[in-house]
C-alpha positions in Angstrom: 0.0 0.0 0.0 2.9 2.2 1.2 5.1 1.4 -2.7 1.5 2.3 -4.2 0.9 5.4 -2.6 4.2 6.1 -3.6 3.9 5.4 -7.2 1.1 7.6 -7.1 -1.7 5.0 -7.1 -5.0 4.9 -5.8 -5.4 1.5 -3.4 -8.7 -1.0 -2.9 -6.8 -2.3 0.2 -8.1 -6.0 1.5 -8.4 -6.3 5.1 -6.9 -6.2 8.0 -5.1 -3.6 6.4 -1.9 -3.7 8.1 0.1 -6.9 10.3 0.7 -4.4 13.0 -0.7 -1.2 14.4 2.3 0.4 13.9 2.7 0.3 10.1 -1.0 0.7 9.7 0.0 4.0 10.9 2.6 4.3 8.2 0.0 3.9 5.4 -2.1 6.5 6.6 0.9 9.1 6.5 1.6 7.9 2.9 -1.7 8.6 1.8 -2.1 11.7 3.4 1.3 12.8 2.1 0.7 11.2 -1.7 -3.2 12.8 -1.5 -3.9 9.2 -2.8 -7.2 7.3 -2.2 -7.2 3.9 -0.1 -10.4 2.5 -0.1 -10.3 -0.7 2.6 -12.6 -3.9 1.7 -14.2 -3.3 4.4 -18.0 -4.3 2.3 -20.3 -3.5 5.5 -19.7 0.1 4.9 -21.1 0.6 1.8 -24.4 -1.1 2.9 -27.1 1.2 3.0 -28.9 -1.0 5.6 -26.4 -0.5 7.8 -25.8 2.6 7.3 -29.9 3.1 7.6 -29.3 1.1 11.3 -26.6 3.0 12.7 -27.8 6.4 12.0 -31.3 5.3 13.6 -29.3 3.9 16.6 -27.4 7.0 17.3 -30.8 8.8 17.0 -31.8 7.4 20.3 -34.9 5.2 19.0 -34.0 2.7 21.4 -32.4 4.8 23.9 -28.4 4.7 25.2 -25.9 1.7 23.8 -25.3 -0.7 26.7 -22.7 -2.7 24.5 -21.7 -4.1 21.2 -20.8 -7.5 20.7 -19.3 -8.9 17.9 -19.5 -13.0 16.8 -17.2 -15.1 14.9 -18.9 -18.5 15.6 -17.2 -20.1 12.5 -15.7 -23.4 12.8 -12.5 -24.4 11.6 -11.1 -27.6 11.3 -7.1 -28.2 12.3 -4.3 -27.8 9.7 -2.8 -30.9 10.6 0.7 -30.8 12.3 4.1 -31.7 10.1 6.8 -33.2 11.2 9.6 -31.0 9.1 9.7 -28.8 6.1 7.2 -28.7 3.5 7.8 -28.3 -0.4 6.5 -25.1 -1.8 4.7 -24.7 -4.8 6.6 -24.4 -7.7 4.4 -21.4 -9.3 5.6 -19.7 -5.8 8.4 -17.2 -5.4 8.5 -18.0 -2.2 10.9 -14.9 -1.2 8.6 -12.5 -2.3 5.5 -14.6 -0.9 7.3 -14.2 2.9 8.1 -10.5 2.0 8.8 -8.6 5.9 7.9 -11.9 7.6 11.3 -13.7 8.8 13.0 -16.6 6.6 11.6 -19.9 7.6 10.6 -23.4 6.2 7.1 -23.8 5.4 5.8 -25.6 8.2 1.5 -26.3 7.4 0.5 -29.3 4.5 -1.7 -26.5 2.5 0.1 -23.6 1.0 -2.7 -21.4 0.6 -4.9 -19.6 2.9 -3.8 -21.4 6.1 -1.2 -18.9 6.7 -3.9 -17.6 8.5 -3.2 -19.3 11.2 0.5 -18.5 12.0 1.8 -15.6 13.3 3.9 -14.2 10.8 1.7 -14.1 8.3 -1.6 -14.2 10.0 -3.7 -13.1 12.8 -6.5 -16.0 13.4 -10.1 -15.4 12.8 -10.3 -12.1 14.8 -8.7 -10.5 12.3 -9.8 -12.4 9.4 -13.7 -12.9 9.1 -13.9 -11.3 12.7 -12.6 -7.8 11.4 -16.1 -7.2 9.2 -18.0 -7.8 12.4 -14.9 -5.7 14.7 -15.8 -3.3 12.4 -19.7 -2.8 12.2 -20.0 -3.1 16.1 -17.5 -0.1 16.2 -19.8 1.9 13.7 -22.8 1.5 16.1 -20.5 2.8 19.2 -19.4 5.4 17.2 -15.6 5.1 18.2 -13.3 6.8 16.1 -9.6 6.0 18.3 -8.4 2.8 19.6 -9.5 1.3 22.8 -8.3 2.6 26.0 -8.2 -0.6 27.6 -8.5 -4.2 26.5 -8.6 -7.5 27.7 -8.5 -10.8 26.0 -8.6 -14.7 27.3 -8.7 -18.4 24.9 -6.1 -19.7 22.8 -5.6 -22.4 21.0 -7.0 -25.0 21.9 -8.9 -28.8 20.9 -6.4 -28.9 18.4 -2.3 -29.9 18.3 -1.4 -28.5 14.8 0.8 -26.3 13.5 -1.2 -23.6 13.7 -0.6 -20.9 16.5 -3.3 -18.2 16.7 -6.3 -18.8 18.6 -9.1 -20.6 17.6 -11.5 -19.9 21.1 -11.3 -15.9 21.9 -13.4 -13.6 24.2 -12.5 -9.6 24.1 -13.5 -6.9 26.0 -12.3 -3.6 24.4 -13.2 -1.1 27.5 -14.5 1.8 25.6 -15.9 4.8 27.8 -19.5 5.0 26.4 -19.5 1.2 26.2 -18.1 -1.9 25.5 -16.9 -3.2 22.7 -17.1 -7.2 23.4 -15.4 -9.8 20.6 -16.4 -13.7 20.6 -14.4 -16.4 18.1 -15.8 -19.7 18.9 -14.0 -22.1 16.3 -14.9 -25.5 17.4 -17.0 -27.8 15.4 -19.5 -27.8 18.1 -21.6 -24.4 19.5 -24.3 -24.5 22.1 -25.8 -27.9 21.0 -28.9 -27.4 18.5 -27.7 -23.7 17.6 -28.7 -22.7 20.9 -26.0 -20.2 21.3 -27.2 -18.7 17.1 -30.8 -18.7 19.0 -29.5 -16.5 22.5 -27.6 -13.7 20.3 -30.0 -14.2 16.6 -26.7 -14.9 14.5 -23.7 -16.3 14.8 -21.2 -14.5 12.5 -22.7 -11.3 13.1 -23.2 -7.8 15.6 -25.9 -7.4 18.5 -25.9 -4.0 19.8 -27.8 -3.8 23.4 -29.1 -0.9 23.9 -31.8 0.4 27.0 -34.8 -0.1 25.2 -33.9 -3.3 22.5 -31.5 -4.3 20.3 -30.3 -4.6 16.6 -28.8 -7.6 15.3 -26.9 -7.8 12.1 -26.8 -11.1 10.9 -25.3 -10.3 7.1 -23.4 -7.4 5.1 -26.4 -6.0 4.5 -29.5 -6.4 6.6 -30.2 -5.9 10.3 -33.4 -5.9 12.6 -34.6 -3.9 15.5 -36.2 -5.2 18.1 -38.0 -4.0 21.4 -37.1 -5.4 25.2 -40.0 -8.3 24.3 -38.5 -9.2 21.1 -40.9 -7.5 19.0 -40.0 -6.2 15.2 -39.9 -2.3 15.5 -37.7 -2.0 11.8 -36.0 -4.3 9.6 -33.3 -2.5 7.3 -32.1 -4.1 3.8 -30.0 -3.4 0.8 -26.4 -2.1 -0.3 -24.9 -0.4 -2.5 -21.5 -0.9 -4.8 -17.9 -1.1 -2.3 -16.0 -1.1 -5.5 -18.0 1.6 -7.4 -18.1 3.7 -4.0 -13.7 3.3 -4.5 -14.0 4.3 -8.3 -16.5 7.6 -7.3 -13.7 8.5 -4.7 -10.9 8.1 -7.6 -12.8 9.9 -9.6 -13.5 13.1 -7.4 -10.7 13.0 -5.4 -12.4 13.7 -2.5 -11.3 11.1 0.6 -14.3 11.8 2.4 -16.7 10.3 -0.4 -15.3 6.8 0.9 -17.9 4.4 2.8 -14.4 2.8 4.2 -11.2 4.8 3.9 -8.2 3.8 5.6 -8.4 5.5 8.5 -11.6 3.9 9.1 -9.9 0.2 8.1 -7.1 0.8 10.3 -8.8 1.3 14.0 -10.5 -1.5 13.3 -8.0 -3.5 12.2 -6.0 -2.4 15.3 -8.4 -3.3 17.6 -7.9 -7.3 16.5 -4.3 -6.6 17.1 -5.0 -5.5 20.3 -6.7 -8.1 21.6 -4.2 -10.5 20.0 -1.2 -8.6 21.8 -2.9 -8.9 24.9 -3.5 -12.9 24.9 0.3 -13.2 23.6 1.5 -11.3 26.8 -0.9 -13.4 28.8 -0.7 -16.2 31.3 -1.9 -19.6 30.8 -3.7 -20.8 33.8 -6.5 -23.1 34.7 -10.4 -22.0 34.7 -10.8 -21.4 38.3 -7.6 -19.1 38.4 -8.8 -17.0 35.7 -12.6 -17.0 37.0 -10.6 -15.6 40.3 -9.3 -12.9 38.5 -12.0 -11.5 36.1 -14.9 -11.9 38.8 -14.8 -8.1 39.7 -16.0 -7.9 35.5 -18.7 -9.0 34.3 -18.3 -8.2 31.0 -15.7 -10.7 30.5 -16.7 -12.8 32.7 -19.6 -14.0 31.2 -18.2 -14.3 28.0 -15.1 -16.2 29.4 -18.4 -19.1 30.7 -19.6 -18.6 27.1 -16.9 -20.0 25.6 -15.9 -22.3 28.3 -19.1 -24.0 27.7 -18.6 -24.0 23.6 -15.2 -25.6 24.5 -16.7 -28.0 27.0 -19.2 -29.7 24.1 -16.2 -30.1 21.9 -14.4 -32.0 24.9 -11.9 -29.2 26.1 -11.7 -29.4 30.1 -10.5 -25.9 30.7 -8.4 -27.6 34.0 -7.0 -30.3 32.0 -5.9 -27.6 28.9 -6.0 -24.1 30.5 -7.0 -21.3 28.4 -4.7 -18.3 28.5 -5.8 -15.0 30.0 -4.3 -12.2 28.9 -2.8 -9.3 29.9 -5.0 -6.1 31.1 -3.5 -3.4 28.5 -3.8 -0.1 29.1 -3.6 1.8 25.8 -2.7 5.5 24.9 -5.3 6.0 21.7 -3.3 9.5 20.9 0.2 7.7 20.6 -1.3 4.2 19.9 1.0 2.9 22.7 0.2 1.1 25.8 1.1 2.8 28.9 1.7 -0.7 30.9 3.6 -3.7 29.0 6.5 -3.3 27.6 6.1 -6.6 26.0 2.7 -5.2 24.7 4.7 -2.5 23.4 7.2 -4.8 21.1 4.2 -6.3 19.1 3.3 -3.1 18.0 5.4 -3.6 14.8 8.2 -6.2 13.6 11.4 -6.5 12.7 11.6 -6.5 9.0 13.1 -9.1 6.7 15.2 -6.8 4.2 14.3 -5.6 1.7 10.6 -5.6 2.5 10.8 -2.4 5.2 8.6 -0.4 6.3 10.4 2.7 6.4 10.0 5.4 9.4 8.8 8.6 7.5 7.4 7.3 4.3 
């Protein structure tokens, strides 16, 4: 994105935008310096539905947002675990494929797409499917910095592969107004029949909570309104063109005639990194340690039982393989810096493979 700008091209950027909050940073700067367009694929914001239910949520119809919660209940099977380097592709240059990321055997049976699930390439579901639905239940809030405070626990866990990020997540992003609360359930199994689809009315979606009802978004582009009894007050549908929005902005020049520019695509982005950061600088402990030490929130807390009942159905006995809780991060949302954890502080970027550097000042 950084070259592009650079070369003095517009970008249709995929998400998450960047592999760190720090160089996410760096695109920004070289857009704003370049006056070039970056329009993230962030879809959800060129639905008009949305759009429709957000506006009419921050009208007060249903009164003050108690939360917004996020779902990733998408299951994904193991990538099987090797037991030494892997051939690559032969239609891969697999120097350029690593780019920043360090030099290192390929260590996962299928090339493609599974990168996913390793760190240097990847940053689990959160960040992958879970962005979209990062990124809607920030719309709602409203939230235009990072999160001043974030807490994360899971891991990975059912599965002894050679994957690394996690597959079983609960967040709490601690904004002021509200919460900002994150769920990846990747198991085969959820709440028996669906149950768990049934509580919440989706299961890769956004529920906002609000005083007087709530809207669920269970798609890119429609969402429902309902009151405190469950009854329909407004059902919104339809979207418009992400791509053709991108090709108006090229055309005008204008960076606020984006549904999704990149400033937009990089909170959100950030706040999957976040969370990751914080489980990565956590502890692993058993359940009844880390119900010990997230009673005082509740927030968490019942999430934490969500998942710990998704994991028991698929077998995981949380004593037996403890979950990880991870670190409570304080974060600066003016420097994009956490005030607490050093080791927080080190995952903010990477060190770069050369050539592929992210420079300072772009």
């Amino acid at each position: 994105a950084i070259l592009a700008c650079q070369a003095g091209k517009d970008v249709y950027l995929e998400k998450p935008v960047c592999h760190n909050i720090w160089e996410g940073r760096r695109i920004i700067e070289a857009a704003d310096k370049y006056k070039r367009i970056i329009q993230v694929g962030s879809q959800c914001r060129s639905s008009d539905s949305l759009a429709e239910a957000v506006a009419w949520v921050r009208a007060g119809n249903i009164g003050k947002i108690i939360s917004a919660r996020g779902l990733c209940y998408k299951r994904r099977l193991p990538i099987g675990l090797t037991t030494g380097p892997q051939l690559v592709p032969a239609t891969v240059n697999y120097d350029l494929w690593l780019g920043p990321a360090p030099e290192a055997p390929l260590r996962r049976t299928k090339f493609h797409y599974d990168w996913h699930w390793q760190w240097p390439y990847g940053n689990g579901d959160l960040g992958n499917q879970g962005v979209h639905q990062m990124d809607i239940a920030r719309w709602f809030l409203g939230e235009p910095l990072l999160a001043p405070r974030v807490v994360s626990v899971g891991g990975r866990l059912s599965y002894v592969d050679d994957g690394q990020t996690p597959n079983s997540l609960a967040v709490v992003h601690d904004y002021p107004a509200a919460p900002l609360i994150f769920e990846v359930h990747g198991l085969p199994v959820r709440f028996g029949s669906n149950l768990m689809d049934k509580e919440f009315g989706t299961s890769i979606g956004v529920i906002v909570e609000c005083e007087g009802g709530r809207v669920v978004v269970p798609t890119y582009t429609t969402a429902q309104a309902t009151d405190k009894d469950g009854n329909v007050l407004k059902d919104f549908k339809g979207a418009s063109s992400h791509e053709g929005n991108f090709i108006a902005a090229v055309k005008s020049r204008k960076v606020s005639d984006l549904h999704a520019p990149i400033t937009e695509g990089f909170i959100s982005s950030s706040l999957c990194h976040m969370a990751n950061i914080s489980l990565r600088v956590g502890r692993t402990q058993p359940a009844g340690a880390i119900r010990e030490q997230i009673k005082a929130n509740a927030t968490i807390s019942a999430a934490f039982e969500r998942l710990a009942t998704h994991l028991g159905l698929n077998g995981v006995d949380l004593d037996r393989t403890p979950a990880t809780l991870g670190a409570a991060l304080e974060m600066d949302p003016k420097t994009e810096r956490f005030t607490n954890s050093d080791a927080a502080n080190a995952l903010l970027t990477r060190e770069y493979r050369k050539p592929f550097v992210v420079p300072e000042k772009v």
